[in-house]
Backbone bond lengths (Angstrom), bond angles and torsions (degrees), N, CA, C in turn:
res aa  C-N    CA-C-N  psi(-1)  N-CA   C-N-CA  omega(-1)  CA-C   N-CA-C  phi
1 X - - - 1.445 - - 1.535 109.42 -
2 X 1.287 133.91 121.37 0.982 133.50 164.60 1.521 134.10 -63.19
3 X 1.465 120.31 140.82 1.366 158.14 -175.08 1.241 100.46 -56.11
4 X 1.667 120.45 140.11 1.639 125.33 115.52 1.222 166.79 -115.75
5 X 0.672 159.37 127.83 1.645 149.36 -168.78 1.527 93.51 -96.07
6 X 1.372 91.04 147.08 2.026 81.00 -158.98 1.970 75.60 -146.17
7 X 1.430 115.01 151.60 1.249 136.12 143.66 1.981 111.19 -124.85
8 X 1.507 92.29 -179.59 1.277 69.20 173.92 1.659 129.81 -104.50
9 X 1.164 108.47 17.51 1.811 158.08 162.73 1.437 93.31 -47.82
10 X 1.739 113.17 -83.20 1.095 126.87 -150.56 1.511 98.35 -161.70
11 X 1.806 103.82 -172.14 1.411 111.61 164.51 1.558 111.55 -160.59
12 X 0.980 115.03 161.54 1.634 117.83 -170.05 1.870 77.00 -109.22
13 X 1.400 109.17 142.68 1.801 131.67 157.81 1.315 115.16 -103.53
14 X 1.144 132.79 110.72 1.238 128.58 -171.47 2.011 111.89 -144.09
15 X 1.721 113.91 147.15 1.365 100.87 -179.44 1.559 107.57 -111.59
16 X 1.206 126.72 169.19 1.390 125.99 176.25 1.159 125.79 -131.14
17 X 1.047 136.99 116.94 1.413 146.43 -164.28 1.560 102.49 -116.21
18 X 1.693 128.76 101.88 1.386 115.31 165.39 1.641 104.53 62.14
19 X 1.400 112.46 -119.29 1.908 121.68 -154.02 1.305 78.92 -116.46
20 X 1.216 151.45 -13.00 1.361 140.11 -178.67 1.777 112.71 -108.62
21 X 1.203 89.81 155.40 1.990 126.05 -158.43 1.019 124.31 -127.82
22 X 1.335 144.07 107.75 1.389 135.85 -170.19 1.816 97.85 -134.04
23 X 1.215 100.20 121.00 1.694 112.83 175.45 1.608 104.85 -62.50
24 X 1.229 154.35 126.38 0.936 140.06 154.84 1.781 114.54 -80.23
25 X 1.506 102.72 -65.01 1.444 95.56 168.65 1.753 108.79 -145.42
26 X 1.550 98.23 153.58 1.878 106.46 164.77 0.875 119.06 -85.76
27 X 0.988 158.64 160.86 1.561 147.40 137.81 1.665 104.98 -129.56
28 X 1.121 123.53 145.54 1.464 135.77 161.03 1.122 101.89 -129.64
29 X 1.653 119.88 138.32 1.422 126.69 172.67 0.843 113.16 -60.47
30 X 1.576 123.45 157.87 1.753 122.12 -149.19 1.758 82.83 -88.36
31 X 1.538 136.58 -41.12 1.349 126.24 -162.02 1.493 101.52 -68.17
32 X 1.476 137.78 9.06 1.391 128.94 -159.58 1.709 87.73 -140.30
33 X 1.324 125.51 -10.92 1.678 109.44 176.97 1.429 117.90 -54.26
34 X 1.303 125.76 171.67 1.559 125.63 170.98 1.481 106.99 58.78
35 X 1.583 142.88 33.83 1.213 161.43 173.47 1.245 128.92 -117.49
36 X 1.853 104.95 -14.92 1.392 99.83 -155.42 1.309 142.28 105.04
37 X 1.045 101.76 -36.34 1.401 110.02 172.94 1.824 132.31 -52.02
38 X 0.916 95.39 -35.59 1.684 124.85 168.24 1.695 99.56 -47.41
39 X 1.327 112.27 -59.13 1.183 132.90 -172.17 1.715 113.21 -60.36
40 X 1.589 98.13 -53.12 1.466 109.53 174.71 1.401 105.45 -59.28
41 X 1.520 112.94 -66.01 1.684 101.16 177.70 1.115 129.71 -28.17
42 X 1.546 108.47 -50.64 1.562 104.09 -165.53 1.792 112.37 -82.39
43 X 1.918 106.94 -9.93 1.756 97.78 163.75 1.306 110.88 -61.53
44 X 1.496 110.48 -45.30 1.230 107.11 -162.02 1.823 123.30 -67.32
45 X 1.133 102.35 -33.28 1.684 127.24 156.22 1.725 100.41 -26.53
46 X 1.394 92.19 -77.71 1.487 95.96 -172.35 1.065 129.73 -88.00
47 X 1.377 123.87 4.51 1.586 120.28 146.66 1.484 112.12 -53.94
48 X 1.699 106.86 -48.47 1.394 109.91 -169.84 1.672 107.29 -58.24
49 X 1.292 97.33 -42.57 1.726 96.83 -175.31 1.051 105.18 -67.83
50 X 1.480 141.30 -47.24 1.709 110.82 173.96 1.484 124.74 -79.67
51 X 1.480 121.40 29.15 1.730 126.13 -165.16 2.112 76.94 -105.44
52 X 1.631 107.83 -35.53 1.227 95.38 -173.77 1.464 112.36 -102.95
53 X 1.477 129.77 14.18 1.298 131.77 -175.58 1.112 124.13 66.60
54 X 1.444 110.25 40.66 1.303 98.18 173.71 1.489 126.52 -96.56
55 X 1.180 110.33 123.30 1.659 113.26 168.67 1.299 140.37 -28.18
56 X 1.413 106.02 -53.29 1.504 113.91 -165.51 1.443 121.27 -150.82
57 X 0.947 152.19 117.03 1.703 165.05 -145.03 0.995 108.46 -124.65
58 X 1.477 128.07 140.23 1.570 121.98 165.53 1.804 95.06 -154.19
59 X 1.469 81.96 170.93 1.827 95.61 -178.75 1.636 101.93 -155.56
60 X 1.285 95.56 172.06 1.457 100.47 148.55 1.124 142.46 -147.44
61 X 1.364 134.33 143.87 1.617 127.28 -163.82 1.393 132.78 -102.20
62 X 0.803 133.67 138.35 2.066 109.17 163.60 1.653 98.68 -53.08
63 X 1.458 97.59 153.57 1.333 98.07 162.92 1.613 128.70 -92.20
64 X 1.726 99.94 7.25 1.452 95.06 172.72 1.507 103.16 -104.34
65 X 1.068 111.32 12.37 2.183 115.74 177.45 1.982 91.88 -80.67
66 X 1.060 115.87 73.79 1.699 128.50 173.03 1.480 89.11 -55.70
67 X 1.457 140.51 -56.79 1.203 126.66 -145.97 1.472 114.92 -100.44
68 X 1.408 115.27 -11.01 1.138 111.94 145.66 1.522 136.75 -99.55
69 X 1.384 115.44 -3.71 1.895 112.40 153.95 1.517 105.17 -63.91
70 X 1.765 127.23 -43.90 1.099 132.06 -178.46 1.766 96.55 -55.28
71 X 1.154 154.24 -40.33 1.510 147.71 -158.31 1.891 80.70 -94.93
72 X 1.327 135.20 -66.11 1.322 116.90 -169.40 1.389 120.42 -58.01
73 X 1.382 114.64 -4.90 1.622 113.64 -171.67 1.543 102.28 -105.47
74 X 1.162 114.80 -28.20 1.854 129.03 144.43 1.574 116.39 -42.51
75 X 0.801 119.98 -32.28 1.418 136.55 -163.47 1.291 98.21 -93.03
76 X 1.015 135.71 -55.21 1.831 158.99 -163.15 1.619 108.63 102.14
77 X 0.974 129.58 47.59 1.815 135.45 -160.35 1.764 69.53 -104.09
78 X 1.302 104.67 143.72 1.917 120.13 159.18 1.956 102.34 -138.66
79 X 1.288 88.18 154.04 1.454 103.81 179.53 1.364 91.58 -74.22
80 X 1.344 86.93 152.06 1.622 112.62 -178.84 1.554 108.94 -127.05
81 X 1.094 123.07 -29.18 1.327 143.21 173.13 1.511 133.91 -166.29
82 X 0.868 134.34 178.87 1.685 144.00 170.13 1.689 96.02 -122.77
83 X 1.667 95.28 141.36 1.526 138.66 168.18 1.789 106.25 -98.04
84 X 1.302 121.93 104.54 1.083 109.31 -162.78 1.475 102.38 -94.50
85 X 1.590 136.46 115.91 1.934 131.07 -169.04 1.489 90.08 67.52
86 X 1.646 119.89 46.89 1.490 78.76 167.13 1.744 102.75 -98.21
87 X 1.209 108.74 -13.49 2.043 93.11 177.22 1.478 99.06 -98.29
88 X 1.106 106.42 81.43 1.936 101.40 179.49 1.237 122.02 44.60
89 X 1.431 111.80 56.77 1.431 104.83 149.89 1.555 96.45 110.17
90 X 1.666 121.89 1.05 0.998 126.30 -158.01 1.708 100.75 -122.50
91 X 1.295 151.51 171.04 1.233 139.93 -173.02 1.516 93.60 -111.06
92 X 1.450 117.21 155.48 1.550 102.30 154.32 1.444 103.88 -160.11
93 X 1.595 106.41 156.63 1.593 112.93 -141.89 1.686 94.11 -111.70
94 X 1.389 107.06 117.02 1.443 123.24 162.97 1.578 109.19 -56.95
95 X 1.627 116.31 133.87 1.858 122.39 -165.28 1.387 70.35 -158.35
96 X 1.625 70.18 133.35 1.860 101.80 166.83 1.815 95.21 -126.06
97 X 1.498 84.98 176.21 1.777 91.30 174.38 2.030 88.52 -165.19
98 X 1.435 84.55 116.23 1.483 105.38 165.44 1.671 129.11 -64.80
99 X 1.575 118.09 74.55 1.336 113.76 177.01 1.223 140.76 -37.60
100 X 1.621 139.46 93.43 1.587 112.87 -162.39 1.355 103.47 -118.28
């Protein structure tokens, strides 16, 4: 069953398996986008993930969401691959980020 880290902004959904992390989804309320918050979530994300050791994180994006690869590439998240149609017809790029 999947996790949250919740503000009252937004929340990152995420599951955990052992040292590994997989984002399922972000959301920030649309009246709180372009604030930051996006940004805050995802510190707070990863404080939590290294309070529990986790290794390794991944997600995935559309590749036309520019402003959120721009927050995972902030983050240090790198593509690892392309999903080719995987959101209907749309590509979207597998990002990991190496916890140390």
């Amino acid at each position: 069953m999947p996790e949250k880290i919740q503000l009252r902004e937004g929340f990152v959904e995420f599951h955990q398996v052992a040292d590994f992390a997989d984002i399922h989804d972000i959301e920030v309320k649309l009246e709180h986008r372009g604030q930051g918050y996006g940004k805050k979530l995802m510190t707070l994300f990863l404080k939590e993930m290294k309070q529990r050791d986790v290794r390794e994180v991944t997600l995935e994006v559309r590749v036309d969401n520019v402003v959120a690869i721009g927050l995972y590439e902030q983050c240090g998240f790198e593509c690892v691959s392309v999903r080719k149609g995987y959101y209907r017809g749309v590509d979207g790029l597998l990002m990991k980020l190496e916890c140390r």
